[in-house]
PDB file of N, CA, C, O and CB in Angstrom:
ATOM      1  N   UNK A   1      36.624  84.898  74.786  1.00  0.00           N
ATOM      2  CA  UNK A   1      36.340  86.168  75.441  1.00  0.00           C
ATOM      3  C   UNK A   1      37.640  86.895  75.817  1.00  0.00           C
ATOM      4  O   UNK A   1      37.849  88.049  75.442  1.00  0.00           O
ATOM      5  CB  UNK A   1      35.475  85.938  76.693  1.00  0.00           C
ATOM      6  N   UNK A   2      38.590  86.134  76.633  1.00  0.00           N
ATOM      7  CA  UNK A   2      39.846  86.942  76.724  1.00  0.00           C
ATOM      8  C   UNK A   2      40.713  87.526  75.367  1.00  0.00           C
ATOM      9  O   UNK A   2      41.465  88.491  75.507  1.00  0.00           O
ATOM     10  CB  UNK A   2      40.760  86.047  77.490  1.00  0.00           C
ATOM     11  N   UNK A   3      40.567  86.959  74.249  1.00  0.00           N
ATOM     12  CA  UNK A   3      41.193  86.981  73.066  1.00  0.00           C
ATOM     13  C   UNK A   3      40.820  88.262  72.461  1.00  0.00           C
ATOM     14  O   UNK A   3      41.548  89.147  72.010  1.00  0.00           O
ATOM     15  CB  UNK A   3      40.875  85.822  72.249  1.00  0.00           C
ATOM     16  N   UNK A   4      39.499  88.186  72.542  1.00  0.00           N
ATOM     17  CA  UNK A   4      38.948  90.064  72.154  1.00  0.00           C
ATOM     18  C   UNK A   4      38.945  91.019  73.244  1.00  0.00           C
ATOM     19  O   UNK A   4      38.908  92.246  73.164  1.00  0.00           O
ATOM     20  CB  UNK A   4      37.228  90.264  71.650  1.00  0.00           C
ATOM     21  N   UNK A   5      38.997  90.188  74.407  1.00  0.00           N
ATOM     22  CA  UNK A   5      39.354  91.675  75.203  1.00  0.00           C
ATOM     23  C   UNK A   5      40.781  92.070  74.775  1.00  0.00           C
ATOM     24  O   UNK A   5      40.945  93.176  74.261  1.00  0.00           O
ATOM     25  CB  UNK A   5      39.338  91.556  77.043  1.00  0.00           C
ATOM     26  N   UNK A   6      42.061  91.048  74.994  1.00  0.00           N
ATOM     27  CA  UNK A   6      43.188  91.597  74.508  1.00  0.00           C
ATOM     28  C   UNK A   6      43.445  92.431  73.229  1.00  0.00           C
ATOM     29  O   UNK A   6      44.173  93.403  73.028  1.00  0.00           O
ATOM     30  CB  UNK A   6      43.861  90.690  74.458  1.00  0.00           C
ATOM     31  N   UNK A   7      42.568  91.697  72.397  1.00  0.00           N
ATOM     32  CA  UNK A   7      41.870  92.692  71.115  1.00  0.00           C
ATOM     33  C   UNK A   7      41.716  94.173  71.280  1.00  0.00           C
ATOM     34  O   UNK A   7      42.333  95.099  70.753  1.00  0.00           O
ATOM     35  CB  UNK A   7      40.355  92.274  70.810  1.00  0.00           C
ATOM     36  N   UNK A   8      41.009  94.165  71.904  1.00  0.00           N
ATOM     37  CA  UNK A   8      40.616  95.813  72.384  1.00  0.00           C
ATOM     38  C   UNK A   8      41.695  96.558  73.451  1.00  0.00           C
ATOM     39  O   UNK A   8      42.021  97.741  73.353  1.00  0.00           O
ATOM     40  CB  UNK A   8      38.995  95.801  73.287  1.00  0.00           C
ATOM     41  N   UNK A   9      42.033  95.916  74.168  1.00  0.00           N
ATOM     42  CA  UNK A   9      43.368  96.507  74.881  1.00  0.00           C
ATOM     43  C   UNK A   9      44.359  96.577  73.899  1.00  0.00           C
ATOM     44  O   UNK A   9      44.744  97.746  73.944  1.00  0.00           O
ATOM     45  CB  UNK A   9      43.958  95.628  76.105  1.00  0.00           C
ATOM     46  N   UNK A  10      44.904  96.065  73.152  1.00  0.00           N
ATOM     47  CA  UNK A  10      46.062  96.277  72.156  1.00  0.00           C
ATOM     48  C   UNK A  10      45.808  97.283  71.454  1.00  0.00           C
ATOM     49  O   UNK A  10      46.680  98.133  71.272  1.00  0.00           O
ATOM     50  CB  UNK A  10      46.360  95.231  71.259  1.00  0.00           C
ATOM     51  N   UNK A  11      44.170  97.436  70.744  1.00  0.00           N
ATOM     52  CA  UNK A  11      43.814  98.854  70.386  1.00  0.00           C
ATOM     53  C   UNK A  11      43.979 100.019  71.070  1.00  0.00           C
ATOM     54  O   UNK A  11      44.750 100.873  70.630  1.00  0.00           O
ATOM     55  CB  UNK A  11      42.715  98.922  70.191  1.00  0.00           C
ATOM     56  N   UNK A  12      43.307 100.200  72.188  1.00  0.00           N
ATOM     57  CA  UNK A  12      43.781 101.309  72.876  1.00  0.00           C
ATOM     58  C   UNK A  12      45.006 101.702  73.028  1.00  0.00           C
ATOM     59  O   UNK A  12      45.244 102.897  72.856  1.00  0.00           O
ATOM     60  CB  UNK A  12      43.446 101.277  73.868  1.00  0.00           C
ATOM     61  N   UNK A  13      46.011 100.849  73.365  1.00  0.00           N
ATOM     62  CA  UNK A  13      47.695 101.067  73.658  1.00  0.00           C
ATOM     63  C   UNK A  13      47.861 101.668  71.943  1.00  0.00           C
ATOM     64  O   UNK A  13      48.477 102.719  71.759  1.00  0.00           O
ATOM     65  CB  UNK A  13      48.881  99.156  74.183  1.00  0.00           C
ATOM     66  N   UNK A  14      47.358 101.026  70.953  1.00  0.00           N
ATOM     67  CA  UNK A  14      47.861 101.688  69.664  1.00  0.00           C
ATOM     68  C   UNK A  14      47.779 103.301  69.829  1.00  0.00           C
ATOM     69  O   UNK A  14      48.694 104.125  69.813  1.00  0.00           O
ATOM     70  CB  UNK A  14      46.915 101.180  68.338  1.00  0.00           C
ATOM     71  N   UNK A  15      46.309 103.487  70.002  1.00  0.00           N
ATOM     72  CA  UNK A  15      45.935 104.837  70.157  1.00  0.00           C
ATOM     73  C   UNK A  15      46.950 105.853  70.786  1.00  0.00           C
ATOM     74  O   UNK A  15      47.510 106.811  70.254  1.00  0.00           O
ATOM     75  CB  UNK A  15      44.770 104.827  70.925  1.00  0.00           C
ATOM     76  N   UNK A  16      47.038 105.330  72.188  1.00  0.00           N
ATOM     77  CA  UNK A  16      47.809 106.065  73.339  1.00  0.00           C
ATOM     78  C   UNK A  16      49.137 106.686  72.716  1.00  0.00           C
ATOM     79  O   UNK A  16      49.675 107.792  72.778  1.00  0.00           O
ATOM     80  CB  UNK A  16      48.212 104.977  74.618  1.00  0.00           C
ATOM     81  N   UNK A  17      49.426 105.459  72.081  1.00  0.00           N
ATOM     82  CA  UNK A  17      50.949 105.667  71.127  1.00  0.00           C
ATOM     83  C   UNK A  17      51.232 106.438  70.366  1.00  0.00           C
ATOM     84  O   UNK A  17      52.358 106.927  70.285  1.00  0.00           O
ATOM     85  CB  UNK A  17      51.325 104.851  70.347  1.00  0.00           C
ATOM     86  N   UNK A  18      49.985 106.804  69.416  1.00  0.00           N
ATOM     87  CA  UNK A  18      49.760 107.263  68.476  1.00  0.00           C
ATOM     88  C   UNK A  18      50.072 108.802  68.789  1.00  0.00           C
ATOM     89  O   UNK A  18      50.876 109.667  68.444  1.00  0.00           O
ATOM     90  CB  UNK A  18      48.537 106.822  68.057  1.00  0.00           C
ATOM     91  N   UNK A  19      48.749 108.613  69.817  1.00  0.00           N
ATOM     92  CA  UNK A  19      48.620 110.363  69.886  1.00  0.00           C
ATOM     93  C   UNK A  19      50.009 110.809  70.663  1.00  0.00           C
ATOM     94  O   UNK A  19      50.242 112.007  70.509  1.00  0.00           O
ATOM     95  CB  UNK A  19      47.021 111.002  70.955  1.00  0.00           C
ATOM     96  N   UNK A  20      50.921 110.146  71.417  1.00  0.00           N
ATOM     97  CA  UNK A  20      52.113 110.335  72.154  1.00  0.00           C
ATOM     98  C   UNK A  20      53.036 111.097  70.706  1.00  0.00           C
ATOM     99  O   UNK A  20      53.541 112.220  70.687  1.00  0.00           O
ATOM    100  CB  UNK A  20      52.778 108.628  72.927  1.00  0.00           C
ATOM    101  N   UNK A  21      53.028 110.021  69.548  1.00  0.00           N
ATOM    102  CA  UNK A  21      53.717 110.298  68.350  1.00  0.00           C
ATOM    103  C   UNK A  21      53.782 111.926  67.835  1.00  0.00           C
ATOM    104  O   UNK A  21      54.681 112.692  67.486  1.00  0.00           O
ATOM    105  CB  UNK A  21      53.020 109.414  67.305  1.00  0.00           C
ATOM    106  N   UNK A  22      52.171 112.008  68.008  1.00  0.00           N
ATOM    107  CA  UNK A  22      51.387 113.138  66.993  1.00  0.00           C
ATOM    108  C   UNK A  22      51.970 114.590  68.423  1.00  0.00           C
ATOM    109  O   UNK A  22      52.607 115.559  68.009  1.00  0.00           O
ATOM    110  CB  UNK A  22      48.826 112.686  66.691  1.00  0.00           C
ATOM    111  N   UNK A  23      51.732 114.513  69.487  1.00  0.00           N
ATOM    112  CA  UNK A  23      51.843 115.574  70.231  1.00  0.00           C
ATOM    113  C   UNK A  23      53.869 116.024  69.960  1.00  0.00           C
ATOM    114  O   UNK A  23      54.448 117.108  69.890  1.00  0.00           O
ATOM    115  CB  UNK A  23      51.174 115.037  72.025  1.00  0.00           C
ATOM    116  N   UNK A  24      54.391 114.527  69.875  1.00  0.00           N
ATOM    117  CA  UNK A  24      55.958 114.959  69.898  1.00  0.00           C
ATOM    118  C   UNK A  24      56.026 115.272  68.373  1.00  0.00           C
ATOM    119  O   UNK A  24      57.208 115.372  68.044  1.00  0.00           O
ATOM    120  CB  UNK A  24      57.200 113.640  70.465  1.00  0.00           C
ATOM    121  N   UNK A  25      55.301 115.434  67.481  1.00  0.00           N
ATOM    122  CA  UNK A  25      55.225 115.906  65.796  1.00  0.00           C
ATOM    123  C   UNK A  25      55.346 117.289  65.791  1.00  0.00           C
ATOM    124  O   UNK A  25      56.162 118.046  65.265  1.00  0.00           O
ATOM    125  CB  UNK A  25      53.760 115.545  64.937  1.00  0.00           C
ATOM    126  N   UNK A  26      53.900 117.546  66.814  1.00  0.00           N
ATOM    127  CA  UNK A  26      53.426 119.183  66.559  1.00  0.00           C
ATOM    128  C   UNK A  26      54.426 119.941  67.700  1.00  0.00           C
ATOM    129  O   UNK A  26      54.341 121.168  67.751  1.00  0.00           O
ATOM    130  CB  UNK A  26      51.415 119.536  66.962  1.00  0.00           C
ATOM    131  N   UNK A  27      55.471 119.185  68.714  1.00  0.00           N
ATOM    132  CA  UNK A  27      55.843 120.272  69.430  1.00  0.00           C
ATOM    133  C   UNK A  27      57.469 120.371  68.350  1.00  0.00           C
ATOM    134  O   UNK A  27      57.987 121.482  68.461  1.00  0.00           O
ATOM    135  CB  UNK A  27      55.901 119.924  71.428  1.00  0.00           C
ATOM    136  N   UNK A  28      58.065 119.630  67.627  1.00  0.00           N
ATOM    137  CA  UNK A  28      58.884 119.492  66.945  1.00  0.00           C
ATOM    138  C   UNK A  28      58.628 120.559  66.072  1.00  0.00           C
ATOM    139  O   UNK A  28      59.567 121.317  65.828  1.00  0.00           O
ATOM    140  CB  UNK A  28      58.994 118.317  66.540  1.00  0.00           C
ATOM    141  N   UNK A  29      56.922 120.878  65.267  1.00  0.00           N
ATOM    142  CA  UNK A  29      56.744 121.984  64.424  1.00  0.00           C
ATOM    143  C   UNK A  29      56.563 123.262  65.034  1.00  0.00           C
ATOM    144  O   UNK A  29      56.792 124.333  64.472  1.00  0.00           O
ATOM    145  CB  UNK A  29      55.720 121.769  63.633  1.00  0.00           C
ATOM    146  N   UNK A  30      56.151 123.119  66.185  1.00  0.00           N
ATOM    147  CA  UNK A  30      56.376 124.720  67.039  1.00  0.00           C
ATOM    148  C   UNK A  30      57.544 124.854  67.000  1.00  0.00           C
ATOM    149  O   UNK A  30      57.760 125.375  65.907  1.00  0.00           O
ATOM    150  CB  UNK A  30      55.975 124.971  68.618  1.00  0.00           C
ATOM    151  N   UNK A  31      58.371 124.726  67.459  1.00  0.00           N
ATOM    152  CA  UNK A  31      59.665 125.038  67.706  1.00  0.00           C
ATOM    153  C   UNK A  31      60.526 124.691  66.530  1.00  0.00           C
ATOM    154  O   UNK A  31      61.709 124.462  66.781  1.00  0.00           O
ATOM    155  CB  UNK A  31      60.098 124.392  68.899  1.00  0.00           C
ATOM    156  N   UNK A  32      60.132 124.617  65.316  1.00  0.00           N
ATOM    157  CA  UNK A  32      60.630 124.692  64.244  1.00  0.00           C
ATOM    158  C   UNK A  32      59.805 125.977  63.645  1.00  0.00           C
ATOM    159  O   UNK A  32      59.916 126.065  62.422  1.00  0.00           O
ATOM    160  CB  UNK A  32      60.583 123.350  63.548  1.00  0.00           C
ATOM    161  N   UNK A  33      59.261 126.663  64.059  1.00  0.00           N
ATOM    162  CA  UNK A  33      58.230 127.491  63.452  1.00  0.00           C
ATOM    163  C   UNK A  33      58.908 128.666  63.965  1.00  0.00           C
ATOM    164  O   UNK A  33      59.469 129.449  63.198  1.00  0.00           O
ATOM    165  CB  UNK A  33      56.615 127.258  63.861  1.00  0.00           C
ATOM    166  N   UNK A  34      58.881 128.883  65.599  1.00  0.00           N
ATOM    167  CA  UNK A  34      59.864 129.474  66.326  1.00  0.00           C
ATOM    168  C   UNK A  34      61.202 129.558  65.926  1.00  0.00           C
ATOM    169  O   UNK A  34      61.470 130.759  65.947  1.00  0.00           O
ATOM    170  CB  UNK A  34      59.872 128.967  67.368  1.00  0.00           C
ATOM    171  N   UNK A  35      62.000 129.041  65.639  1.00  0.00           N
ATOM    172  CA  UNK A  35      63.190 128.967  64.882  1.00  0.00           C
ATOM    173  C   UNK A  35      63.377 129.610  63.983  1.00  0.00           C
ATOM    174  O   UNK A  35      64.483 130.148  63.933  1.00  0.00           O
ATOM    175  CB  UNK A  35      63.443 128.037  64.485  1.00  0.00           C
ATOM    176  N   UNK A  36      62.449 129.848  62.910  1.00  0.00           N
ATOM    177  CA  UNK A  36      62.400 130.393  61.704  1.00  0.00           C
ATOM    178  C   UNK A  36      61.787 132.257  61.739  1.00  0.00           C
ATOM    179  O   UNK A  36      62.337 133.051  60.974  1.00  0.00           O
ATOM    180  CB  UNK A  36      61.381 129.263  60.858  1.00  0.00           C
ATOM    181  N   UNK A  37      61.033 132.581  62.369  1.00  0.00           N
ATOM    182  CA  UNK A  37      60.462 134.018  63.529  1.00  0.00           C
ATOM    183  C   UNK A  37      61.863 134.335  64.084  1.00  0.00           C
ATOM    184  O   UNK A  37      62.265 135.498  64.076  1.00  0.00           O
ATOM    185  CB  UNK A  37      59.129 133.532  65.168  1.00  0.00           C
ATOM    186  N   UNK A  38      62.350 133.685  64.395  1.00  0.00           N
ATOM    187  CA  UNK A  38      63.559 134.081  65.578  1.00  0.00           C
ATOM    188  C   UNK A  38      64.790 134.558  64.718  1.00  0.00           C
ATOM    189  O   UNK A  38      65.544 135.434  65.142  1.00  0.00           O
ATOM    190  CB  UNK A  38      64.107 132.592  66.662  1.00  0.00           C
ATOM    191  N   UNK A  39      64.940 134.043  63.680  1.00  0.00           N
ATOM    192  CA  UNK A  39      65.960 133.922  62.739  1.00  0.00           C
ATOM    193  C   UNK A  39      66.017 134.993  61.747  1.00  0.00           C
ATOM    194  O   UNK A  39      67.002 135.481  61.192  1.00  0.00           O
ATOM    195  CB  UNK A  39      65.851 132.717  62.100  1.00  0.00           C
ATOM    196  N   UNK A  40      64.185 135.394  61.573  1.00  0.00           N
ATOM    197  CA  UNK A  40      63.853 136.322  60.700  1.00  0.00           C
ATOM    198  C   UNK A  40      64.066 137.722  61.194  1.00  0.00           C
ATOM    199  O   UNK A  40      64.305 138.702  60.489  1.00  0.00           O
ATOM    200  CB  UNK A  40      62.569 136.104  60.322  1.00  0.00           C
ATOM    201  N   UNK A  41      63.940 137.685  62.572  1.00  0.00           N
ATOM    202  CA  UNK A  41      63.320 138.979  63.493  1.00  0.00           C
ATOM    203  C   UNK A  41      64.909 139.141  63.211  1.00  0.00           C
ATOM    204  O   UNK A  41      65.194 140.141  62.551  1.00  0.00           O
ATOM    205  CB  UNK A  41      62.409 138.875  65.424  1.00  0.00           C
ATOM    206  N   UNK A  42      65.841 138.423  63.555  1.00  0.00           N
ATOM    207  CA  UNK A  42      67.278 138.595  63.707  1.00  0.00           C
ATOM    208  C   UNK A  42      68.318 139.127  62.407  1.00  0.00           C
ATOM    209  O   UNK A  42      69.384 139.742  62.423  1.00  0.00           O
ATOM    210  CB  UNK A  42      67.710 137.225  64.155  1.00  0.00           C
ATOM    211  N   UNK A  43      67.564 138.641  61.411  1.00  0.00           N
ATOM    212  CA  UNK A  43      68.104 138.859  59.878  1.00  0.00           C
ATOM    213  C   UNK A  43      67.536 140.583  59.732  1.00  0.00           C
ATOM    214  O   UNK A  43      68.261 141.577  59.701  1.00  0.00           O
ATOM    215  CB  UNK A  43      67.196 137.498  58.472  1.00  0.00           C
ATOM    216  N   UNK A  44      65.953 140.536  59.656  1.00  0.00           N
ATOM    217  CA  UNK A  44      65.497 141.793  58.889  1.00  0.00           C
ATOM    218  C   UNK A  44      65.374 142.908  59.822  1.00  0.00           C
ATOM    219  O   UNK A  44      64.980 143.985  59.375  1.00  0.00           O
ATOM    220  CB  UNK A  44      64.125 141.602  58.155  1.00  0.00           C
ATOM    221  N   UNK A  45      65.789 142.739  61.623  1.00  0.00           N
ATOM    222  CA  UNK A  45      65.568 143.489  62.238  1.00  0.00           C
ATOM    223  C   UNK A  45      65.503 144.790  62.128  1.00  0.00           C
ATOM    224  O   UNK A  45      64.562 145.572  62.260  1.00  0.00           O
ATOM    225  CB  UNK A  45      65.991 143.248  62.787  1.00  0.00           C
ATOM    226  N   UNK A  46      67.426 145.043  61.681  1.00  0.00           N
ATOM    227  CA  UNK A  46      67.193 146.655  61.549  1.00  0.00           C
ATOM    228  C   UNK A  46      66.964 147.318  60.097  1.00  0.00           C
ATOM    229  O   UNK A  46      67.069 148.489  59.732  1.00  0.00           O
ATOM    230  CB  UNK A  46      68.498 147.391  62.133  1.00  0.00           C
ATOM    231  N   UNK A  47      66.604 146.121  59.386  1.00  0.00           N
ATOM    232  CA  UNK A  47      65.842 147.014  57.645  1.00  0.00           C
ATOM    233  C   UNK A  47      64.528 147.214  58.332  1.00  0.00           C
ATOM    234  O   UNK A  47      64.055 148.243  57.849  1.00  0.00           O
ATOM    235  CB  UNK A  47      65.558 145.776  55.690  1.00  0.00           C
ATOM    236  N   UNK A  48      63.803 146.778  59.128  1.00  0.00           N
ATOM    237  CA  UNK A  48      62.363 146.913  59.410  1.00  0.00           C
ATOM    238  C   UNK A  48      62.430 148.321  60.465  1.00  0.00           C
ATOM    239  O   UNK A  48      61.436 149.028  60.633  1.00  0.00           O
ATOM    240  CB  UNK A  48      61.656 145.332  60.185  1.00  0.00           C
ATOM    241  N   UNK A  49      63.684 148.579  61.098  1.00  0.00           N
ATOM    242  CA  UNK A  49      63.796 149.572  62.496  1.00  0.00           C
ATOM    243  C   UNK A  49      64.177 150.410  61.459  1.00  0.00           C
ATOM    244  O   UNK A  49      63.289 151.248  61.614  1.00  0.00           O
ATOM    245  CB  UNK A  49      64.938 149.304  64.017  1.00  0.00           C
ATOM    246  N   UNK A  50      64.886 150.863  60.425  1.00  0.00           N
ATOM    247  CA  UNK A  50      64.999 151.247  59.450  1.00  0.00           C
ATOM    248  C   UNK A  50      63.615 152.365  58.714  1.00  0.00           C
ATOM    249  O   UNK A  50      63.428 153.574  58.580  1.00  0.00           O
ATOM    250  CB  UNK A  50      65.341 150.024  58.910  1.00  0.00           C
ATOM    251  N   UNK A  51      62.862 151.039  58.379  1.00  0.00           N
ATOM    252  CA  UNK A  51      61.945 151.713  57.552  1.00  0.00           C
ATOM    253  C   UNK A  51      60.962 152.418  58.109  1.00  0.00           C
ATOM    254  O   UNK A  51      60.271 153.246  57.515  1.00  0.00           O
ATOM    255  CB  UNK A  51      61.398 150.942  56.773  1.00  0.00           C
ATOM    256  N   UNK A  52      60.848 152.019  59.602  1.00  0.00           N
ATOM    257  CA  UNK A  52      59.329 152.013  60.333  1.00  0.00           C
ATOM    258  C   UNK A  52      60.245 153.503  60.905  1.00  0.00           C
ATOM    259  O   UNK A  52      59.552 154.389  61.406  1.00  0.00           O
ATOM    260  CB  UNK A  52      58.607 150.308  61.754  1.00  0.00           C
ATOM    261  N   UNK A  53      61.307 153.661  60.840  1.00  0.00           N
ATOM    262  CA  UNK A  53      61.977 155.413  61.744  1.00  0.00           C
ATOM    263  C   UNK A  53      61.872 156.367  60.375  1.00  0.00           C
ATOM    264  O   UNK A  53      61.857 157.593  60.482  1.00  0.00           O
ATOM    265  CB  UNK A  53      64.315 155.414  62.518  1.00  0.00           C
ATOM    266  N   UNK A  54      61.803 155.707  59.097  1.00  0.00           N
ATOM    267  CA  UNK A  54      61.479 156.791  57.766  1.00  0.00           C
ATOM    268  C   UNK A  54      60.072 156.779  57.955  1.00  0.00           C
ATOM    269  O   UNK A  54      59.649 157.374  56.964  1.00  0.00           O
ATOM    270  CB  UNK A  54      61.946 156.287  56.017  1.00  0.00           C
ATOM    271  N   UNK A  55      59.187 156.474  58.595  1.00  0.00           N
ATOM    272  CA  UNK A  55      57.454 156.358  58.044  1.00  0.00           C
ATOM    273  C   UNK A  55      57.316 157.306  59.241  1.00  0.00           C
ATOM    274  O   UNK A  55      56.554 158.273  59.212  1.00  0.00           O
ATOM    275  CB  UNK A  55      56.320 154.527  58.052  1.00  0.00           C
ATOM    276  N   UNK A  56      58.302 156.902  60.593  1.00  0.00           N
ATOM    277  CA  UNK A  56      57.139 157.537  61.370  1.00  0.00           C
ATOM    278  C   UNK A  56      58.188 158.979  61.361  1.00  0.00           C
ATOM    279  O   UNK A  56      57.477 159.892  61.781  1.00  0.00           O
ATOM    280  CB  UNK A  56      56.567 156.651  63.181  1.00  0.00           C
ATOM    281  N   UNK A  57      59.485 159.479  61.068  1.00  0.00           N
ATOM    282  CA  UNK A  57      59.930 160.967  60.578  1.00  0.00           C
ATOM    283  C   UNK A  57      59.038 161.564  59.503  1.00  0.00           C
ATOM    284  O   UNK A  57      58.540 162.682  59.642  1.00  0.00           O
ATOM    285  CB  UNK A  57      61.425 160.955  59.953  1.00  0.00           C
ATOM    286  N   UNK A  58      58.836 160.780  58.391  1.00  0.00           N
ATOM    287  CA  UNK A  58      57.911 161.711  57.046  1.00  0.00           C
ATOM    288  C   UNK A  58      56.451 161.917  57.756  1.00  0.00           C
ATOM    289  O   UNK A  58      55.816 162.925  57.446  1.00  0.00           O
ATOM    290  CB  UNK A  58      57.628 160.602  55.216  1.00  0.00           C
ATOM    291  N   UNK A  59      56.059 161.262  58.426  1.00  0.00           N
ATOM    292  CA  UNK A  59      54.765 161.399  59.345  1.00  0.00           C
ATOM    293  C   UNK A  59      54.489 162.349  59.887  1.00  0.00           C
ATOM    294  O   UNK A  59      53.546 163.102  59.641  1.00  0.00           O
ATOM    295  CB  UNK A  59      54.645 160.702  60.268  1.00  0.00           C
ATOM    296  N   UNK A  60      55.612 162.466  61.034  1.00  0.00           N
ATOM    297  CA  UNK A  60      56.141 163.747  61.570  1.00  0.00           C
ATOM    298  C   UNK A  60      56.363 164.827  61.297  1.00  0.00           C
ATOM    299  O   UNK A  60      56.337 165.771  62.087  1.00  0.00           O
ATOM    300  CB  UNK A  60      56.862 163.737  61.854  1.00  0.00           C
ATOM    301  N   UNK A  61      56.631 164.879  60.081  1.00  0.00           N
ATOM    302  CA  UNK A  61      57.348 166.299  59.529  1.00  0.00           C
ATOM    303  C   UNK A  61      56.146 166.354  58.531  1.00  0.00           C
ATOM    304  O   UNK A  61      56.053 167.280  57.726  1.00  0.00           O
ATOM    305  CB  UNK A  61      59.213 166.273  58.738  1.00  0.00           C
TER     306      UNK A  61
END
């Protein structure tokens, strides 16, 4: 009886672990996701401030 309870407690701790793994995965891909937005906004900024001041002048006029 103690042998499968430890059974089942060793399972759970797997779990716990697991999902500890998986949450430090997906915050590693946010902020790798972020990184790449941040980088872009910074690269194409002023071709986009650029184009969007020709759309909204020909608009205008």
């Amino acid at each position: 009886m103690i042998q499968y309870l430890n059974i089942l407690l060793n399972g759970r701790l797997a779990k716990m672990e697991e999902r500890g793994a998986t949450a430090v995965e997906y915050g590693l891909l946010v902020a790798l996701i972020a990184a790449v937005i941040i980088a872009a906004v910074i690269l194409l900024g002023n071709k986009l401030d650029d184009a969007f001041g020709k759309v909204n002048s020909s608009l205008g006029g």
